[in-house]
N, C-alpha and C positions, 0 to 999 in steps of 0.2 A: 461698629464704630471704626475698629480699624482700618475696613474697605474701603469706608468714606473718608478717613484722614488718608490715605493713600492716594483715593481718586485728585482730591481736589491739591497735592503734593505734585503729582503729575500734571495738573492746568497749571498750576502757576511756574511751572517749571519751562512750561509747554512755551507759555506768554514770556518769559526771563528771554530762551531763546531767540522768537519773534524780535523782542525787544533790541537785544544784543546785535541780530543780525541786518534790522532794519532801519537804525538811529545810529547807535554804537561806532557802527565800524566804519558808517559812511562819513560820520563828522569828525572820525580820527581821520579818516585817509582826507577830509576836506583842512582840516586844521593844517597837516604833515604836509600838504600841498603849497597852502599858504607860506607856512614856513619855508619852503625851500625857496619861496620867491625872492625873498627880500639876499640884500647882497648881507646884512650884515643882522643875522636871523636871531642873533643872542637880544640884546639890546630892543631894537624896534619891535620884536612878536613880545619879549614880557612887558615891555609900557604898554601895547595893544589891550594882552589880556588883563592888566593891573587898573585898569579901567572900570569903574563901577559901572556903567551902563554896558558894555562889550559882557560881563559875567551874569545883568541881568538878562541882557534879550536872549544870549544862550539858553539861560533856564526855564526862558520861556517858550522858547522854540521846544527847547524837549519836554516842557511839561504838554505841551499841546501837543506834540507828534505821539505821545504816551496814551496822552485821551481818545486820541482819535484810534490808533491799533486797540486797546483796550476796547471802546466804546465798538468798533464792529465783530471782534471775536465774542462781545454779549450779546449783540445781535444774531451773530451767525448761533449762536448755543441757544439763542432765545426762540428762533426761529420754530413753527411747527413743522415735523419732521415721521416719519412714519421709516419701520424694520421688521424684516420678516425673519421668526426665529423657525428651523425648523427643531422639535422635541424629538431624540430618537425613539423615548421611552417613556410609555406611559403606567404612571403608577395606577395597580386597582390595588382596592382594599372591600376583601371580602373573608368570610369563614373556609380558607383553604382546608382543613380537616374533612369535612364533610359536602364540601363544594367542588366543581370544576367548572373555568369558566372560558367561554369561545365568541370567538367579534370584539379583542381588543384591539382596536389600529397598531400599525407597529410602531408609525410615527406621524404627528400634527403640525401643522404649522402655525406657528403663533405670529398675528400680525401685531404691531407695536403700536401706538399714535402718542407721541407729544414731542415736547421740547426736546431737543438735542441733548442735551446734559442731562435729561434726565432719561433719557434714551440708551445717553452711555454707561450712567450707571448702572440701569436695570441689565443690559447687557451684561454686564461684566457679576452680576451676583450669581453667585454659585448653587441660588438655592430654590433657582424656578425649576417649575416641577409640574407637570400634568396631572391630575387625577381623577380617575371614576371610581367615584364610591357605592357599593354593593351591597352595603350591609343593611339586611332587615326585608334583603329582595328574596322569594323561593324560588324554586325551578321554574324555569320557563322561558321564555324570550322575552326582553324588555328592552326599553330604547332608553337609553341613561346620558344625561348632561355630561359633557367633559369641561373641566375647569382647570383653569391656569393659575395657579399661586406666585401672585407677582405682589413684588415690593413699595412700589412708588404707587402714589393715590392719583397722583399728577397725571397718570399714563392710563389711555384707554387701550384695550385690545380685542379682538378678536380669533376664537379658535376655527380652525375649517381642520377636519373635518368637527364640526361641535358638538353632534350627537354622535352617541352609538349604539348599531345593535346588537345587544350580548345575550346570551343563549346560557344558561345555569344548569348545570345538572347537577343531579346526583353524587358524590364518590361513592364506588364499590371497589372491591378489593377483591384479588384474586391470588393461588401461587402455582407460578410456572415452572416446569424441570430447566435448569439451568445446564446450558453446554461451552465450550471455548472454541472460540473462532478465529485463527492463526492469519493473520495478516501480512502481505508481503512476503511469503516464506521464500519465492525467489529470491531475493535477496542473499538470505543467509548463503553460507559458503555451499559449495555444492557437496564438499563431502564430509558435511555434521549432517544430520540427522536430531529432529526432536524426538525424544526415546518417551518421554513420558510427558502427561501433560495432566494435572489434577487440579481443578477449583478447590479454594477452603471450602464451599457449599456446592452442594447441588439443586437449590429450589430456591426459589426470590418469591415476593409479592411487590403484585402489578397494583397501582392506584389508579382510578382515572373513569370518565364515564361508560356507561355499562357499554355500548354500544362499541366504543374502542377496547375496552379490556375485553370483549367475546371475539373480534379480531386476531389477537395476538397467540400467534403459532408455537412460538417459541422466541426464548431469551437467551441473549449468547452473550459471551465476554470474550472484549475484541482487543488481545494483546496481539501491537504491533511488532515484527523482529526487525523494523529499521528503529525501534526505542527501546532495546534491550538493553541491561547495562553490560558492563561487562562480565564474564564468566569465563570457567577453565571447563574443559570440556569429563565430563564424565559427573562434574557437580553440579547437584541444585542451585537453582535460582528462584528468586522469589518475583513478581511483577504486580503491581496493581492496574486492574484492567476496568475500564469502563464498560457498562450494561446497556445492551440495546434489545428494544422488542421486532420480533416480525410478525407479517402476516403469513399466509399460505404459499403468499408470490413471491416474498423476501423482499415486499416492502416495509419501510418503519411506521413505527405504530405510534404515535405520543400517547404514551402513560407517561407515569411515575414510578418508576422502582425502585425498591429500598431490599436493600441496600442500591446507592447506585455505584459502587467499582465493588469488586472483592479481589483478594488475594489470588496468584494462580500462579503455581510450581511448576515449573519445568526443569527438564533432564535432556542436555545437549550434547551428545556424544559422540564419535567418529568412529562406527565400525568399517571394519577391511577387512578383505580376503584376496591375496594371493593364489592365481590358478594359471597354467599354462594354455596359452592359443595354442588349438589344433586347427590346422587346415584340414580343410577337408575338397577337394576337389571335387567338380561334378562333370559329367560327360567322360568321353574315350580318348584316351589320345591315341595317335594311328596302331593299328594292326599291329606292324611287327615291333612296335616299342611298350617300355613301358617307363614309369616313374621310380624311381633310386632313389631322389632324397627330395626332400623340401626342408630349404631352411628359411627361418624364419627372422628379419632382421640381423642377417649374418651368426647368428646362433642355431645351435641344434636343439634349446626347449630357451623359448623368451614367455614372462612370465610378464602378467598383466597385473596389476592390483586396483580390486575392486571394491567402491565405497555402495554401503546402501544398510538396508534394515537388517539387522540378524536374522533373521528367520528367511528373508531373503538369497541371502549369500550362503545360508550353509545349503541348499538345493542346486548352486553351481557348483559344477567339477573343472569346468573346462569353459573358454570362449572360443565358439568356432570362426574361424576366418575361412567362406566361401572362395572356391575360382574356378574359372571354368574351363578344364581341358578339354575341350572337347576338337579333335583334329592336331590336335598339339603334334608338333613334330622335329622340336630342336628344344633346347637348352630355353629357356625364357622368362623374366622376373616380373612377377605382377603388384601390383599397388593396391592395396586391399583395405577400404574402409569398415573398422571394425562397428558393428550394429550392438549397441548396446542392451544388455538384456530387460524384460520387467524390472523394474522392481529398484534397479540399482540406481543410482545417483549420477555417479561421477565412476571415470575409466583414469588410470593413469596414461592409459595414452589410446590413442582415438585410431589412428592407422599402423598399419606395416608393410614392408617390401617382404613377398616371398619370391623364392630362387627354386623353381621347377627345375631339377636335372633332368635328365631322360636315360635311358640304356636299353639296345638290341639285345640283352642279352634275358630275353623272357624267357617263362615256360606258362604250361597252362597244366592247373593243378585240380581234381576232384578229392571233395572228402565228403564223403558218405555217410549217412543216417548222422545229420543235423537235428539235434529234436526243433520242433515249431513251437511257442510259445501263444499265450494271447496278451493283450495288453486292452484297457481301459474295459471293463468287464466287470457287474456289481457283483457285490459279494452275496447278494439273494439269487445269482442263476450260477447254471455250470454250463462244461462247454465240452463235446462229444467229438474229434473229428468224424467225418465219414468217409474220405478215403485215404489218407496216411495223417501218421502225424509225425513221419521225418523226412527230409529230403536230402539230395544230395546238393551240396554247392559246388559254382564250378569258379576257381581260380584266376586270375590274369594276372602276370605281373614280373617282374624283375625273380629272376631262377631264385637266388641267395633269400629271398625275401618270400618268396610265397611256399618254398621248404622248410620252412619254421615255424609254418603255422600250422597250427589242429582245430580241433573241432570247436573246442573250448574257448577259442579267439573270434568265434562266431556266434551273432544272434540271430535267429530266424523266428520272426513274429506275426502273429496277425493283429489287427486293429476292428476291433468290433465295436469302435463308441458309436452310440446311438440305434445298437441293434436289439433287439428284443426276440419273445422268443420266436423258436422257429429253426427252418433250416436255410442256413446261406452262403452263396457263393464270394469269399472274401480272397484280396488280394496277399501275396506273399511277400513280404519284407526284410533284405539281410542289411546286415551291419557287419563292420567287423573295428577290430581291434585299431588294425593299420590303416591307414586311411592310401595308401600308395599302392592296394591292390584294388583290384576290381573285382565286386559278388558277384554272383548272379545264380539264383535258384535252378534248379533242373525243371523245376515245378513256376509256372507263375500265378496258378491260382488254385484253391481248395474249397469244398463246403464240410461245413459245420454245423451242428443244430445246438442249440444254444435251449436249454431249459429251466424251470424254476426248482429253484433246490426246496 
């Protein structure tokens, strides 16, 4: 009742308007007109209006200009008139417990047919509504009437689409291993890390027809890290995460899952490590020189700090910064883009300048019975040299520098990943301590037989 004392509050308001602006205001500005004509507007315009015939033809003017505006706004409302509504959303009503049901439209068009006003009211009710009723139908395909719930009797209409064809199944029910699916982790700052990540559960049940619940691969919960709330880093958080099913491909699956979000904890932390960049230069530089110093960012040890996973970071010592002398032959500072290692995140800084010195003043140094090593080798074989297993290394480098080294500052290894057993001919490999001398084996290559322990 109130929607209709409302409606018809607004027509006559609608008509007040009309009235006001159509009658009203043209026979004031027509009176105020008048009045200005006369020379002596007091006197002559009130004997005018004090006139009983002058106050009735007015009233009659406006009761008939009244009738006439009134008499076509009931026409125009009277008029037959036709409105298309479109519905977004169609109500079914069926046994959801034990039901699933497929071929609802998403949305209908309801045509209107009557009178204008009764057009606008049915428009304006809040409580038309679409419905396909299901109950008492089994599995199967069926073609079911769609019906509009409309208010006025007055009003014919029409649905398109008016039938539909809906498909019933079964619900079956299933439970899947529940996992979390980290969304947008770009985003987060580059050097947190998620340290932990646990659902309240591990297992849901999927509802839904059999043929879509045999589908579904797995169920994941999809917290996003651009809708985190806030947190201090090393403390738990808690999120509630919506549920989604896949297929094989990591398409979605329409079931039902229940629960649909759950809980899911996270641990947001920032580990670091502190390691100094080594250079490490590659190639010769000329014969009679060698290399004295490298520094590094005008420092003699600059130190980088490195974000990423614990278990990550404690496996670095060191980040190498490449350059290549090779022909070098004066003083010369190189620009060194630092290669970020596995694993890590973020670098507190991405390049450096190093400062190459040089110095005439080499020697060339031998140290003798190096032992040889192996490296990547299962712990089910061993490993036999067959014709030494020490060598001598030979030195190049700045005099003050390559006399203070021993044997101990050197590693001389072989590489046998991916050998099996047998006997083989492998290369030799040194390292050393100082990266500003030059190795080189006496020996460049050995066999080995490698057997099953």
């Amino acid at each position: 009742m109130k929607t209709v004392a409302k409606i018809f509050k607004n027509i006559i308001s609608f008509f007040s308007r009309i009235i006001d602006k159509l009658i009203v205001m043209p026979i004031s500005k027509l009176v105020l007109m008048i009045n200005k004509k006369f020379k002596k507007p007091g006197k002559k315009f009130e004997n005018w209006l004090s006139h009983t015939n002058t106050l009735l033809f007015i009233s009659l003017i406006l009761a008939i200009s009244i009738f006439i505006v009134i008499d076509q706004r009931i026409l125009t409302y009277s008029e037959s008139s036709a409105e298309v509504l479109t519905i977004d959303q169609v109500a079914v009503s069926y046994d959801e417990d034990n039901y699933v049901v497929e071929g609802i439209p998403e949305s209908v068009d309801i045509t209107l047919i009557g009178n204008k006003a009764d057009l606008y009211i049915a428009k304006q009710s809040p409580t038309n509504e679409v419905v396909i009723d299901l109950w008492g139908l089994k599995p199967g395909t069926h073609k079911v009437d769609i019906k509009y719930d409309q208010l006025s009797e007055n009003i014919r209409y029409s649905v398109n689409p008016s039938v539909a064809t809906v498909v019933i199944y079964e619900k079956v029910s299933a439970t899947k291993t529940l996992s979390v699916d980290l969304l947008n982790q770009d985003s987060l700052d580059a050097r947190y890390i998620i340290d932990e990540v646990n659902a309240t559960t591990d297992s849901t049940v999927i509802k839904g027809a059999s043929y879509n619940v045999d589908k579904v691969a797995t169920v994941k919960a999809l917290v996003d890290i651009n809708s985190l709330p806030n947190f201090e880093l090393g403390e738990k958080i808690v999120v509630s995460a919506p549920l989604r099913a896949y297929d094989e491909a990591g398409n979605v699956v329409d079931v039902e899952i229940s629960p649909a979000r759950v809980d899911v904890e996270l641990l947001i932390d920032s580990p670091s490590k502190q390691v100094p960049i080594q250079v490490i230069p590659t190639g010769s530089v000329v014969y009679n020189m060698g290399i004295s110093n490298l520094i590094v960012n005008n420092n003699e040890n600059t130190m980088v700090t490195l974000y990423g996973p614990s278990d990550v970071l404690s496996t670095i010592e060191y980040l190498p910064a490449y350059i290549n002398v090779e022909g070098l032959s004066e003083d010369t500072q190189f620009k060194v883009n630092l290669e970020r290692p596995s694993g890590v995140k973020f670098m507190s800084i991405d390049s450096v300048t190093v400062d190459v010195r040089l110095s005439n003043d080499i020697s060339n140094v031998d140290i003798e019975n190096v032992s040889i090593s192996q490296i990547n080798i299962g712990s089910n074989y061993g490993v036999t040299p067959i014709d030494f297993d020490s060598v001598t290394v030979k030195l190049k480098g700045v005099t003050d520098i390559v006399n203070n080294i021993t044997a101990e500052d050197i590693n001389v290894y072989v590489d046998l990943k991916g050998l099996g057993v047998g006997t083989h001919e492998v290369s030799i490999i040194v390292s050393g301590s100082d990266p500003r001398v030059e190795y080189l084996p006496s020996v460049l290559k050995m066999n080995v037989r490698i057997y099953e322990k």
